[in-house]
PAZAPA-4460 file (N, C-alpha, C; in steps of 0.05 Angstrom, whole numbers, plus 32768, in hexadecimal, padded with zeros to 4 digits):
% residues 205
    n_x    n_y    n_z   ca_x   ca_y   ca_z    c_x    c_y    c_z   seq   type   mol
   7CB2   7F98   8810   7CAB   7F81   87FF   7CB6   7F67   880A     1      X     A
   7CCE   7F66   880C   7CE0   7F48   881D   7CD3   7F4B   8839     2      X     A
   7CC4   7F5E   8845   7CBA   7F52   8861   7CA4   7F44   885A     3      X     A
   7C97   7F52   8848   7C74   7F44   8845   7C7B   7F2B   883C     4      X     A
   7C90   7F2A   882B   7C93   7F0A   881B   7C9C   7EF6   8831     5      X     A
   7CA3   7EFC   8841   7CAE   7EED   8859   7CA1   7EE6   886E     6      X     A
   7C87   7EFB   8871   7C74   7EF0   8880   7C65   7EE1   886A     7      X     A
   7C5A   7EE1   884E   7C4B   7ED1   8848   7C54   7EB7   8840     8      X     A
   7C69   7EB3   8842   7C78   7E99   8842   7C7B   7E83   8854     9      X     A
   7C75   7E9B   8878   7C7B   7E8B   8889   7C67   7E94   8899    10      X     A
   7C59   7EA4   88A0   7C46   7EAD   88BB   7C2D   7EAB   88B5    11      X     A
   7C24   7E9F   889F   7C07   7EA1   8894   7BFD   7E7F   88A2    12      X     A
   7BE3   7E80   88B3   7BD9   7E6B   88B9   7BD0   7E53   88A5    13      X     A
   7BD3   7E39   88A8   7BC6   7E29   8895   7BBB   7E0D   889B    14      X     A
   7BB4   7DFD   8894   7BB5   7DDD   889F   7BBC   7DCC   8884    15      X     A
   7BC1   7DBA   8891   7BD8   7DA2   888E   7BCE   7D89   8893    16      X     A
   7BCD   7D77   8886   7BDC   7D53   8896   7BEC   7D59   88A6    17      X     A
   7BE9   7D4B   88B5   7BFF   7D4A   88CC   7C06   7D1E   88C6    18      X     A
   7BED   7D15   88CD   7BF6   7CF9   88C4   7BDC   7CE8   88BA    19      X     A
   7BEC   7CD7   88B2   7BD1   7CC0   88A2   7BD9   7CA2   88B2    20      X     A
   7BBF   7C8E   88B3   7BBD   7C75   88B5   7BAC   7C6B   88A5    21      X     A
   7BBC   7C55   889B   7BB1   7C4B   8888   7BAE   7C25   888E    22      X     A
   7B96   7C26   888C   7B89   7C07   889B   7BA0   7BEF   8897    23      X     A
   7BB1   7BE4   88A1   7BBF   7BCA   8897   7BE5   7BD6   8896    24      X     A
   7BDF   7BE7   8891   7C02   7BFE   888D   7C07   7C02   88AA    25      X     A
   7C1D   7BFB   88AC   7C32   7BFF   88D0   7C46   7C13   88BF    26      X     A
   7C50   7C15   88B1   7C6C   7C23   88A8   7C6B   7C32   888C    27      X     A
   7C75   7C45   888D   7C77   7C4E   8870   7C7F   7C42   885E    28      X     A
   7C99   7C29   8866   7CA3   7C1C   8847   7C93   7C08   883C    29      X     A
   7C78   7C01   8849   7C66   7BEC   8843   7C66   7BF5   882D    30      X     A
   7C4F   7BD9   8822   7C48   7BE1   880B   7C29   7BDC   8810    31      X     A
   7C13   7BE7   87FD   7BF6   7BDD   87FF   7BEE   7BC6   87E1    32      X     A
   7BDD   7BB3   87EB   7BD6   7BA0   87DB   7BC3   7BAE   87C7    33      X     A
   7BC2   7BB1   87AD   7BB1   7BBE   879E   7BB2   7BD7   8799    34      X     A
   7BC1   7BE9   87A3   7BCB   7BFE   87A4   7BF0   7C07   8795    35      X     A
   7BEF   7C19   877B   7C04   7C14   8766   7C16   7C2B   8779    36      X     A
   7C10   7C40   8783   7C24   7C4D   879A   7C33   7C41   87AD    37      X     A
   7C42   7C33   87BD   7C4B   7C37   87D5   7C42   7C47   87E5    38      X     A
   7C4A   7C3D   8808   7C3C   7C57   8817   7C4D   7C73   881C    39      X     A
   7C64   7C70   880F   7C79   7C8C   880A   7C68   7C9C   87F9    40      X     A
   7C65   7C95   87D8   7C58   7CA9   87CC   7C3A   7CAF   87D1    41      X     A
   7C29   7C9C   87E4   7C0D   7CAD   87F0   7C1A   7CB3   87FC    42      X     A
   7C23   7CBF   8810   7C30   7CD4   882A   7C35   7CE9   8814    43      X     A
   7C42   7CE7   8803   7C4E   7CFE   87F3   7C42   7D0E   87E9    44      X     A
   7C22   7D01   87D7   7C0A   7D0C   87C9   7BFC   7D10   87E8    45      X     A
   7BF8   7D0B   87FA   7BEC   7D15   880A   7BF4   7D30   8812    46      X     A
   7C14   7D2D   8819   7C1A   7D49   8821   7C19   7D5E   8811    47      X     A
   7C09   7D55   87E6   7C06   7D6B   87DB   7BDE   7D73   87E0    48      X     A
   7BD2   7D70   87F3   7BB4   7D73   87FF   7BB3   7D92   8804    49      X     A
   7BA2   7DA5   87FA   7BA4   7DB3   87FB   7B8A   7DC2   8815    50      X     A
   7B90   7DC4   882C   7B74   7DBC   8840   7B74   7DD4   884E    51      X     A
   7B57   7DE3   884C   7B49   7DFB   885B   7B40   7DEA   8878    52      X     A
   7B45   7DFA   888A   7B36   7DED   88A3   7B29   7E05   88AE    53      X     A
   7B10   7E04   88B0   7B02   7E1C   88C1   7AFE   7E17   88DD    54      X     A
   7B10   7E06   88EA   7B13   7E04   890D   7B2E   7E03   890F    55      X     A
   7B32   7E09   8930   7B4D   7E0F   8939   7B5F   7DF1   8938    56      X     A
   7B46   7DDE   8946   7B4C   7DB9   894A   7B55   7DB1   8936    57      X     A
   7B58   7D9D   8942   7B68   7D84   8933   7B4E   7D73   8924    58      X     A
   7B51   7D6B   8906   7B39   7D59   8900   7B44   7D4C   88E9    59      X     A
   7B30   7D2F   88F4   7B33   7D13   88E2   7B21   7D18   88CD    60      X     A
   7B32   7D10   88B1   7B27   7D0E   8896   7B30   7CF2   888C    61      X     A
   7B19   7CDD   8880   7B1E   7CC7   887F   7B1C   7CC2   8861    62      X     A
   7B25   7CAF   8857   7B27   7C9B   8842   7B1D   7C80   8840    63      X     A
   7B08   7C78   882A   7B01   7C5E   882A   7AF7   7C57   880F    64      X     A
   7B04   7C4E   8806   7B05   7C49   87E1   7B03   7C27   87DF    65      X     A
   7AFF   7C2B   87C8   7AFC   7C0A   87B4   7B01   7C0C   87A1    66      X     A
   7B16   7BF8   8799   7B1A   7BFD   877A   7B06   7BE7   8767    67      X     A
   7B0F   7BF0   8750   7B23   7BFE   8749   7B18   7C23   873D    68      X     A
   7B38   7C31   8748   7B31   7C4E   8746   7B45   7C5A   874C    69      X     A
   7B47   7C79   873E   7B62   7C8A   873F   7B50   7C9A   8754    70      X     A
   7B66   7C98   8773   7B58   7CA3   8786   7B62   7CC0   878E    71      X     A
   7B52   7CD8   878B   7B59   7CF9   8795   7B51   7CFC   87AB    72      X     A
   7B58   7D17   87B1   7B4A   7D20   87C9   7B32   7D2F   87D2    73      X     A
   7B22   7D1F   87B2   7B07   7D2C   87B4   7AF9   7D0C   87C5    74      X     A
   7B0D   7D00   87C5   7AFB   7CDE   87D4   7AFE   7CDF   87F7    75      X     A
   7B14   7CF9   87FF   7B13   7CF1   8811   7AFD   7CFF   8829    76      X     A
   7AF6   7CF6   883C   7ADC   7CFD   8841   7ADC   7D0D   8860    77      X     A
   7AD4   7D28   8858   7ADA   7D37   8863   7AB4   7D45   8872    78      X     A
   7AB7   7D54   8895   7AA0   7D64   8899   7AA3   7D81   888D    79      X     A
   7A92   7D90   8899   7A93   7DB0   8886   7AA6   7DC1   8899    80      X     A
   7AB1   7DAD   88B0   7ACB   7DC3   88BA   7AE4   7DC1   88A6    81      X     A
   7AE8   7DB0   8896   7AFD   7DB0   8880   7B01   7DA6   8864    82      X     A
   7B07   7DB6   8857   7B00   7DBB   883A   7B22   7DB5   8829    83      X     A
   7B10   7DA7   8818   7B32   7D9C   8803   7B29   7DAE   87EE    84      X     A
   7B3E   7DBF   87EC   7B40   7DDA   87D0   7B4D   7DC5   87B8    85      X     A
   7B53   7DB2   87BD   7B5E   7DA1   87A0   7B54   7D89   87A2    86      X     A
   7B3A   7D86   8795   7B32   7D69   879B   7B34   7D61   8787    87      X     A
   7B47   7D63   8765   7B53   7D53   875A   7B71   7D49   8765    88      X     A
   7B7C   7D4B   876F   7B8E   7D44   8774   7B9C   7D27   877B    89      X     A
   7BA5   7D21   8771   7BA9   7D03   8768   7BB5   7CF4   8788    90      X     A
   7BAA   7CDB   8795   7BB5   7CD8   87A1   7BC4   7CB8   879C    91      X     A
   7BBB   7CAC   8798   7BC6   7C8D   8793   7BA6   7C7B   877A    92      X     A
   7BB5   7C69   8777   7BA0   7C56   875A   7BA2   7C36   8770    93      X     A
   7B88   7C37   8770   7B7C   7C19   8780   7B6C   7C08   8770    94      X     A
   7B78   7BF0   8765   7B71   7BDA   8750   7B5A   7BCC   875B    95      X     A
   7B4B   7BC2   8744   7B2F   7BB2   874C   7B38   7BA4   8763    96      X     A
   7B1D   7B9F   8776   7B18   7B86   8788   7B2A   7B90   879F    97      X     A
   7B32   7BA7   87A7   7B44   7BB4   87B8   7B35   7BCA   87C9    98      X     A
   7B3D   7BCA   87E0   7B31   7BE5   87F2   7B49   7BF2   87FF    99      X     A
   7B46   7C0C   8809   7B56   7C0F   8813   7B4B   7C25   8830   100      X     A
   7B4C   7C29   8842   7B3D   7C37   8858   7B61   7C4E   886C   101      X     A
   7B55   7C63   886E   7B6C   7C6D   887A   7B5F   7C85   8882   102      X     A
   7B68   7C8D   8898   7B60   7CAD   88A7   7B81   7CBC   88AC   103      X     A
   7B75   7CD4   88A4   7B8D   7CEB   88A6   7B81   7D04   88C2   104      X     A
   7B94   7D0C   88C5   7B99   7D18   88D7   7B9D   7D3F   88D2   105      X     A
   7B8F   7D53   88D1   7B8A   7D65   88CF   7B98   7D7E   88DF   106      X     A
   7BA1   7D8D   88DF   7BAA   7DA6   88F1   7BAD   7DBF   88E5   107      X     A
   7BAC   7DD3   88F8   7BAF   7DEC   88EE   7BC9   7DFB   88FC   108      X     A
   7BD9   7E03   88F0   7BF1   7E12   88FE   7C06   7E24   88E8   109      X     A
   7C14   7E24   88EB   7C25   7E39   88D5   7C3D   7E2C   88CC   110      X     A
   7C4C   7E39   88B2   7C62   7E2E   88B2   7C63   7E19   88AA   111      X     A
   7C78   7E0B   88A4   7C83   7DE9   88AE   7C8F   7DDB   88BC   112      X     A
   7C80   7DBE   88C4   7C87   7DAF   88D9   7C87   7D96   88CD   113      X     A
   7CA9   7D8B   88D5   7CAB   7D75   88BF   7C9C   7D60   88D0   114      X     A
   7CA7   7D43   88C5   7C9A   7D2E   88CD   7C95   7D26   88EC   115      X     A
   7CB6   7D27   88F4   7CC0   7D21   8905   7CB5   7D35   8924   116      X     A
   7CA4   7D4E   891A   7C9D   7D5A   892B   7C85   7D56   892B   117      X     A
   7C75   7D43   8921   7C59   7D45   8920   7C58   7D1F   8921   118      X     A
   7C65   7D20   8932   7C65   7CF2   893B   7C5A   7D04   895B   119      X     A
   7C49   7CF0   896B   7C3E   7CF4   8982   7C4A   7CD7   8993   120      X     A
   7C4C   7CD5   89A8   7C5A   7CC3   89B7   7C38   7CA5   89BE   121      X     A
   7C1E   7CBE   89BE   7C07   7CA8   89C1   7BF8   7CAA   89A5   122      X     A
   7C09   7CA5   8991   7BF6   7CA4   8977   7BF8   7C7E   8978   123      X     A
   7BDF   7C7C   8966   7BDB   7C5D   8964   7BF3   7C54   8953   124      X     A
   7BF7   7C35   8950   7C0C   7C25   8943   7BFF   7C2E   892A   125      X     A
   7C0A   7C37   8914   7C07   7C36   88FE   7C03   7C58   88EF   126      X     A
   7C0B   7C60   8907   7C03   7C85   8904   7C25   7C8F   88F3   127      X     A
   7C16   7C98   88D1   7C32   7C99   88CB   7C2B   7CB6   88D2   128      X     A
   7C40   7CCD   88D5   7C4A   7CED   88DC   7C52   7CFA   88BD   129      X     A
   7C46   7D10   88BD   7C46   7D17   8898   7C5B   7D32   88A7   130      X     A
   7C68   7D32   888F   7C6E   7D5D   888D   7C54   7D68   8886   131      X     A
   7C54   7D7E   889B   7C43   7D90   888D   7C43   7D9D   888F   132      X     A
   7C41   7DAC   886B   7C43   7DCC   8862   7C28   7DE2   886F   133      X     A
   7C28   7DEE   8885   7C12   7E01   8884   7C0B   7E19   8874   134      X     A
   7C25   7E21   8872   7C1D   7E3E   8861   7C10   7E31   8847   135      X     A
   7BFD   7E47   883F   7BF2   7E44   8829   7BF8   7E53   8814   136      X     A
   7C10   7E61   8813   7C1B   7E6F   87FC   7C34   7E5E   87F2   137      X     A
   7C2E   7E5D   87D8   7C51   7E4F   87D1   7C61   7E5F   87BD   138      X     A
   7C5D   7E77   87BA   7C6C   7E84   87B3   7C61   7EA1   87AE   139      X     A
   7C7F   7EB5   87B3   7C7C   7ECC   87BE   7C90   7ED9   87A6   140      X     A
   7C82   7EE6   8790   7C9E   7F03   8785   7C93   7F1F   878F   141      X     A
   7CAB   7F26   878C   7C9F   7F4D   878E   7CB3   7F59   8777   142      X     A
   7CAD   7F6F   8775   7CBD   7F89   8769   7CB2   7F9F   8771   143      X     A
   7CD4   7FB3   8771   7CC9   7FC7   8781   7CDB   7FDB   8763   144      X     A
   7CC8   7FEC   8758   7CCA   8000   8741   7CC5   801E   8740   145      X     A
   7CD0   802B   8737   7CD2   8048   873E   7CB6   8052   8730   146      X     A
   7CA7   805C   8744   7C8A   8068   873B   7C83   8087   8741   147      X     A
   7C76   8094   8726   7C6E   80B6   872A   7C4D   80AF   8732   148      X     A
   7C49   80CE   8746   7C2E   80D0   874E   7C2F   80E7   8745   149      X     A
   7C28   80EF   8732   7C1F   810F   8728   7C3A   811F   871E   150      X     A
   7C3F   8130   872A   7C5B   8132   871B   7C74   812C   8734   151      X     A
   7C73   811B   8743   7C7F   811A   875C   7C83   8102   874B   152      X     A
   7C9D   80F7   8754   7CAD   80DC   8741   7CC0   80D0   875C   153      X     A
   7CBB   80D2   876F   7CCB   80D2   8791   7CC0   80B4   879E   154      X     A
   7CA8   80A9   878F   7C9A   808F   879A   7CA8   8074   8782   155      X     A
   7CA0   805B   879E   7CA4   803C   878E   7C91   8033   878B   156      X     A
   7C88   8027   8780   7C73   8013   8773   7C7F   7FFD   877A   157      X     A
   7C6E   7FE6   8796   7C75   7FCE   8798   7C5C   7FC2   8788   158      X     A
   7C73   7FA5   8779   7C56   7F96   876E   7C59   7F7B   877D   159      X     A
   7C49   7F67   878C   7C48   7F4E   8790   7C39   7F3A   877A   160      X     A
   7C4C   7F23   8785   7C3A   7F0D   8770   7C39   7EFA   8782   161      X     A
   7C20   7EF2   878B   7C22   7ED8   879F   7C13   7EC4   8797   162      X     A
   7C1D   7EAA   879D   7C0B   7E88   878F   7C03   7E80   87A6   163      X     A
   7BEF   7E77   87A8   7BE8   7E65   87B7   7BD6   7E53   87B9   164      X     A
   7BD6   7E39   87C8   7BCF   7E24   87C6   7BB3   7E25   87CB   165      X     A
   7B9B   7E35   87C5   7B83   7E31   87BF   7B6F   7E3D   87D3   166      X     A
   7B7F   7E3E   87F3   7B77   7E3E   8805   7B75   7E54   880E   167      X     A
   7B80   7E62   8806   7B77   7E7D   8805   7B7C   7E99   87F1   168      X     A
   7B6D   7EAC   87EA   7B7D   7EB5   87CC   7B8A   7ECB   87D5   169      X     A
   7B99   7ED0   87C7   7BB5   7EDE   87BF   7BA6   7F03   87D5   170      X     A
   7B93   7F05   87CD   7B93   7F26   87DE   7B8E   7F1F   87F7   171      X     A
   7B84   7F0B   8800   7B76   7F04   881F   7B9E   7F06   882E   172      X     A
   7BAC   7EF1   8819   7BBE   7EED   8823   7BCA   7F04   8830   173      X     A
   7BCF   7F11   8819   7BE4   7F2B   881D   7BDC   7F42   8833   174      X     A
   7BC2   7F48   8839   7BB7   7F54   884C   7BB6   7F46   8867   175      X     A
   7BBB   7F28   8864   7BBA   7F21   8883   7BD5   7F18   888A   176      X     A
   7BED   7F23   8877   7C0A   7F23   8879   7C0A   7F3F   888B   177      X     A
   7C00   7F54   8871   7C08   7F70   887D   7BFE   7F72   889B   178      X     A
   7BE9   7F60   88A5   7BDC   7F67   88BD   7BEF   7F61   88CD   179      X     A
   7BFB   7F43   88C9   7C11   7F3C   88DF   7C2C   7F45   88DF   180      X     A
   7C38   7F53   88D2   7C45   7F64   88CA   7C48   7F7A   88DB   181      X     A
   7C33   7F89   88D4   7C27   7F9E   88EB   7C29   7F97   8908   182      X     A
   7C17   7F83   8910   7C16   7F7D   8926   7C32   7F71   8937   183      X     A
   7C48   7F70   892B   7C66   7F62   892C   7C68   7F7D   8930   184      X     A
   7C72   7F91   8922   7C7A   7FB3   8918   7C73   7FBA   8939   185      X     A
   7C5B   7FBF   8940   7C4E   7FD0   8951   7C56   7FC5   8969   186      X     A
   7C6B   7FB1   896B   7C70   7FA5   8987   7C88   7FBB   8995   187      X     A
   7C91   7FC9   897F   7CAC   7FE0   8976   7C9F   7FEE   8982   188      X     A
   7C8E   8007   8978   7C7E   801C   8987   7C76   801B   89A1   189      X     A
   7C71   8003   89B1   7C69   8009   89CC   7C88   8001   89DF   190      X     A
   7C9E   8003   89C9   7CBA   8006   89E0   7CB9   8021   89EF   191      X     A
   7CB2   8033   89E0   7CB2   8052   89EC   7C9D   8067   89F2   192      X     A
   7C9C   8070   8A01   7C7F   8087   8A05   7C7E   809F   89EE   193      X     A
   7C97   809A   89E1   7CA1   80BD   89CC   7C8A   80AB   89AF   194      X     A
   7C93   8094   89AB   7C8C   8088   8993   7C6E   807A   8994   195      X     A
   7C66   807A   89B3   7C42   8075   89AB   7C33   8099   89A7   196      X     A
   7C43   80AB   89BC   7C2F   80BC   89B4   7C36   80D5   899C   197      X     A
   7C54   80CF   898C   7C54   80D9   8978   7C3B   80E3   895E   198      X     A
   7C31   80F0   8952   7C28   80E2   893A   7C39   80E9   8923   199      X     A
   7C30   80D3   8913   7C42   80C9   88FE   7C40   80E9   88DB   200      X     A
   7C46   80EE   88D6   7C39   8101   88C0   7C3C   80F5   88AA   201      X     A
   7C26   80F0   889B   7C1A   80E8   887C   7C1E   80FB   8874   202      X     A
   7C28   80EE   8857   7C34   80FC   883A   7C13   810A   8830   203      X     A
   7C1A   811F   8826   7C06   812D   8813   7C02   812B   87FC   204      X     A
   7BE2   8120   87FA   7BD9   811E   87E9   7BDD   8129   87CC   205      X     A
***
């Protein structure tokens, strides 16, 4: 149970912001004209974007609004290689007679990689660097409980409970945990010639 939870916490693929530019903004402590956020809390609601990417690349998803309007991430404008699983999601409020134009920056990788690892040395002036969360699970319980099969009372019953962020559901997850899992495990078996050509004996039915 604590191995699977540990891979689905951390080894499960996902995509992310990596960074945003936003037309007129050099720095995060700016502020935007017509815009009631600062550019700290968009970076912040951005990094809560919840984003499927069906390619390996890197891809630009843009923004271009007018107020006045409470702007989600159903505004931001995306091709059919990537899909926002939360397009209510609140991102900043832009007052009449106001625009605002900005492109984000897309990736797929695992894990997390804070800000500071996702700044590029040839990104343009004004390229802010986001954290981003890839895994798409945010939370993992188990229990492990004493279970009878017939009159045999010798077995556990694991139960999982997994959340996750939209992007993929909860059984896809856990099966493409157990796969990597496995595929980690089996790197063990080819240390020795006794342990590939062993076979293993299953319990009776």
């Amino acid at each position: 149970g604590n191995s699977l939870r540990r891979v689905l916490l951390s080894s499960l693929p996902g995509a992310a912001v990596t960074s945003i530019r936003i037309d007129g903004v050099l720095h995060e402590f700016d502020t935007i004209p017509g815009v009631r956020e600062d550019v700290m809390q968009i970076i912040l609601n951005v990094k809560g974007l919840a984003v499927k990417s069906y390619v390996e690349d890197e891809k630009i998803i843009e923004l271009d609004v007018e107020g006045p309007a409470e702007v989600t991430a159903g505004d931001i404008l995306t091709d059919s290689d990537i899909e926002l699983v939360n397009p209510d999601h609140y991102l900043f409020t832009i007052a009449d007679g106001y625009t605002l134009k900005a492109s984000m920056t897309v990736a797929k990788k695992r894990g997390y990689v804070p800000a500071e690892g996702n700044k590029k040395d040839d990104a343009p002036v004004g390229t802010l660097a986001v954290d981003s969360i890839y895994t798409p699970v945010k939370k993992v319980n188990y229990q492990v409980e004493p279970a009878r099969v017939g009159s045999n009372d010798g077995f556990d019953k694991l139960t999982i409970e997994i959340m996750t962020n939209g992007t993929i559901i909860p059984e896809d997850a856990l099966g493409l945990s157990a796969r990597v899992l496995i595929e980690h495990l089996n790197l063990f078996t080819d240390l020795t010639d006794v342990a590939k050509a062993t076979e293993v004996m299953k319990e009776a039915e």
